[in-house]
N, C-alpha and C positions, 0 to 999 in steps of 0.2 A: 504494500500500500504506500503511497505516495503522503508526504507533508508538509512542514513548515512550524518554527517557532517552535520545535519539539513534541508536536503532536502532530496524530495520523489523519487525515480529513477525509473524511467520507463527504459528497454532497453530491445531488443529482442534479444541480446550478452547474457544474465545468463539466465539461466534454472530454472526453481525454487526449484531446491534441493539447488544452491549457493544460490538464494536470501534468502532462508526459514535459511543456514546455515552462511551466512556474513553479511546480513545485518539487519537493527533493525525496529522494528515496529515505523513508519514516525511518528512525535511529532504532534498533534494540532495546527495546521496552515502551517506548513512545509510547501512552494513553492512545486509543480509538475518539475522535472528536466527528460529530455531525450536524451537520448545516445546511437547515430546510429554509422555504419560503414560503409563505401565506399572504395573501395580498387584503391590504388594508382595507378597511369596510368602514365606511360613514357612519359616525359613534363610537368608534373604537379608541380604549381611555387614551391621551396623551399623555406624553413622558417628558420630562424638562432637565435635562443634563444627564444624572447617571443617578438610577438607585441600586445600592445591590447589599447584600447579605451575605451568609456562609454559606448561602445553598442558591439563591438565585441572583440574577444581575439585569437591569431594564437600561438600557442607553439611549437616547433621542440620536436620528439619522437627520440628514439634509439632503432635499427639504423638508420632506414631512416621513411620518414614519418614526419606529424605533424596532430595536434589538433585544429581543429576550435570550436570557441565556440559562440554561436549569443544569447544576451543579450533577444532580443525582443521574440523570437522565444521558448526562454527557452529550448535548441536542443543545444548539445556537438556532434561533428561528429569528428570520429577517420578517418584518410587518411594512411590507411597504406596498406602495399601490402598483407598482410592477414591480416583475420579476427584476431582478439584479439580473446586468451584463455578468460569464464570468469572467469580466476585465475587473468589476468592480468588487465584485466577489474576492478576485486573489488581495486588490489593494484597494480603501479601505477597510473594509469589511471586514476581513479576515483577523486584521490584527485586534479589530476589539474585542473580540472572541477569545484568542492568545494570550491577550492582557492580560482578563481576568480567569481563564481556566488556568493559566499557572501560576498567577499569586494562588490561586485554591491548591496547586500542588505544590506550595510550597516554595518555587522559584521566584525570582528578583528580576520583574520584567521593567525596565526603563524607556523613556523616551529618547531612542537616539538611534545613531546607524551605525553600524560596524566595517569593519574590513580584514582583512589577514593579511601580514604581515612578518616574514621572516617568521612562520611557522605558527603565529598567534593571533589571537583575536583582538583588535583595539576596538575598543568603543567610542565615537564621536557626539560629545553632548555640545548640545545650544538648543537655545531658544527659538522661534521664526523669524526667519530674517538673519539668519547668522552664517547661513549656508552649508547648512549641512550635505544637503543633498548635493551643491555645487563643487564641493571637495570631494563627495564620492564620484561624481563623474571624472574629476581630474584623476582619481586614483584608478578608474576603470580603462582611462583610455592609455594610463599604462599600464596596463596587463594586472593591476592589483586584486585579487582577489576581492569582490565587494558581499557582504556577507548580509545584509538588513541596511532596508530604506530607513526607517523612522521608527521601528520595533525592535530594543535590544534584552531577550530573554537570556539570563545566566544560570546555571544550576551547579553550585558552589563553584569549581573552575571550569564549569564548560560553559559555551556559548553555544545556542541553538542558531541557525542558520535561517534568513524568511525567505519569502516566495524571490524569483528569478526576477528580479525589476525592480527598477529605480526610474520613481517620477521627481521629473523637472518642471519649475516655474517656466515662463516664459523668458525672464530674461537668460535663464542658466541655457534652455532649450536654444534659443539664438545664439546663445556664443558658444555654444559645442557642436551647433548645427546638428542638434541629434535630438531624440525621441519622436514616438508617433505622436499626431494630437490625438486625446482622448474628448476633449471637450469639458465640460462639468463633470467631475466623479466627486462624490461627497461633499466638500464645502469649497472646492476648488477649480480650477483649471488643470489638466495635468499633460506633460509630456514623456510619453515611459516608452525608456531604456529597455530591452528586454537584457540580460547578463546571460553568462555562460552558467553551465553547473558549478556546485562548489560541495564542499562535503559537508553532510548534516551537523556535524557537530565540529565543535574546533575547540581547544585550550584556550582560556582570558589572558591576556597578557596587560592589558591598563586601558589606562582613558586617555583619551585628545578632549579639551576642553578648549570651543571656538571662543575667539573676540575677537575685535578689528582693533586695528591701532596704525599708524602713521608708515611706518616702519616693523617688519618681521621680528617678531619674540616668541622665546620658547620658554617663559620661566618655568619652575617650579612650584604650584599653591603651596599655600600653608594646611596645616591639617586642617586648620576650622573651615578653609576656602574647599578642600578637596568634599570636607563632609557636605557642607553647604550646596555644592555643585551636583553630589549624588543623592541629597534629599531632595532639592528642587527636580531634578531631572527623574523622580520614579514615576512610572505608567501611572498608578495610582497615589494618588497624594490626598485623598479625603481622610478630613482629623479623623485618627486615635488606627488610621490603617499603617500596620509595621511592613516593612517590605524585606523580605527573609534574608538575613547574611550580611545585610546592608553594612553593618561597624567591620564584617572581615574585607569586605570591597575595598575598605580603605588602603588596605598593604600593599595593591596594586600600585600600580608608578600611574600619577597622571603630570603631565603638561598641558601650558595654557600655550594656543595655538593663536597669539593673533597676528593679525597680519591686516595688509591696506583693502579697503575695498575697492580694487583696481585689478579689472579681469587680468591686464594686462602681466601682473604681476604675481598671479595665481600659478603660473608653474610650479616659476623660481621658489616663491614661498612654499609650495608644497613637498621642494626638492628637499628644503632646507628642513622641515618635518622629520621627511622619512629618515633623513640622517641622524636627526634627534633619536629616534625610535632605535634605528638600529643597533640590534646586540642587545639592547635591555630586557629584561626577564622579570616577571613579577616577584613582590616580596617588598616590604616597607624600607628595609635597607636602600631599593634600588631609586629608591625618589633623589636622594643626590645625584645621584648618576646623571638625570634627565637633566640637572643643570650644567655640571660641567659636559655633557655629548650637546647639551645644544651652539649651535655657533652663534659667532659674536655678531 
């Protein structure tokens, strides 16, 4: 069976040209996950952001519509007044399902994207607007392994791998001269990348934490900054929810990645990154490291 995010997806929404083309052969042990659809009916309650519990979960879609999701049942059911494309199925869709079936099992799903790396997983946090997805296209168009658009699931040192694609805004999409348009999918415009295969699961190796600044820096946070950046950055962040493993994440090595917002300059500074990265290994010790490997 085919997945993503760590679990197995069953759904009769993809055909299997998209499962065979976005999503990843299911890890050894992977949970079975399934995802129906039911089409919205005049009267049917509305949902305002996300409610959910230890057994169920309701999220509001755009435009209209929401997302049930039943814990026991192992069953994500879409309410919306058409069927989901499964373009829109593999991305968004998919990942709020992800989200919250593996904080239920236990794992530390964040908002951010990932890559591989000299054998490892890095995670890329920011906010909108910081370009994540923009540094994942630089890293793809040299051969970088890209592991997750905007979905980063860990399960104590592993990193689970998302569907085959990476969407683009419109200005990332103009200056890489790449993705299909898709048109509106979820609250957006999107232009997606299809990727290569990659393998379901990978080892964590640290964080890239984006900012823009004048000039290219790679410092070091401090530990309040490191925590501070993996508490804002959890999938789920409604009071009094713990996100599993969260204080051992910290031993990982991060650096703060900022650099100018100037396409033109996005190689060089991206060059300058991976150089950072290179050769570091997770482990609290390795956070000095990341400032003397960074260049000056």
């Amino acid at each position: 069976m085919r997945g993503a995010y760590g679990l197995r997806i069953e759904s009769s929404i993809l055909g299997g040209d998209f499962e065979r083309a976005f999503l990843l052969d299911a890890g050894i042990g992977w949970p079975k996950w399934e995802i129906c659809w039911e089409q919205l009916a005049e009267g049917d309650p509305a949902v305002e952001g996300m409610i959910w519990s230890l057994e169920t979960a309701a999220l509001a879609t755009q435009p209209d519509g929401y997302i049930s999701i039943d814990r026991r049942a192992a069953r994500t059911t879409l309410h919306l007044r058409n069927a989901p494309s499964p373009a829109a199925l593999i991305h968004p869709y998919l990942s709020s399902t992800c989200m919250i079936a593996n904080h239920w099992l236990d794992r530390a799903p964040f908002h951010a994207g990932s890559f591989e790396f000299e054998g490892m997983a890095w995670g890329v946090l920011g906010g909108r607007e910081m370009g994540k997805s923009s540094l994942l296209m630089c890293l793809h168009q040299r051969n970088i392994p890209i592991l997750a658009d905007d979905l980063l699931v860990l399960n104590g040192g592993t990193a689970y791998t998302g569907p085959r694609c990476l969407d683009l805004r419109k200005g990332a999409a103009g200056h890489f001269e790449a993705g299909a348009y898709l048109g509106v999918v979820g609250a957006r415009e999107r232009w997606r990348v299809t990727l290569p295969p990659a393998p379901s699961e990978t080892p964590f190796g640290g964080w890239v934490l984006l900012g823009w600044a004048d000039d290219v820096t790679l410092p070091a946070p401090s530990l309040s900054n490191r925590l501070a950046a993996l508490a804002s950055n959890r999938a789920l962040t409604k009071e009094g929810t713990i996100t599993n493993g969260l204080l051992d994440l910290l031993e990982y090595p991060m650096v703060i990645f900022a650099r100018p917002r100037d396409w033109e300059q996005m190689d060089g500074a991206t060059t300058q990154l991976l150089e950072a990265l290179s050769g570091l290994t997770s482990g609290s010790n390795h956070q000095a490291e990341i400032s003397r490997a960074a260049p000056a």
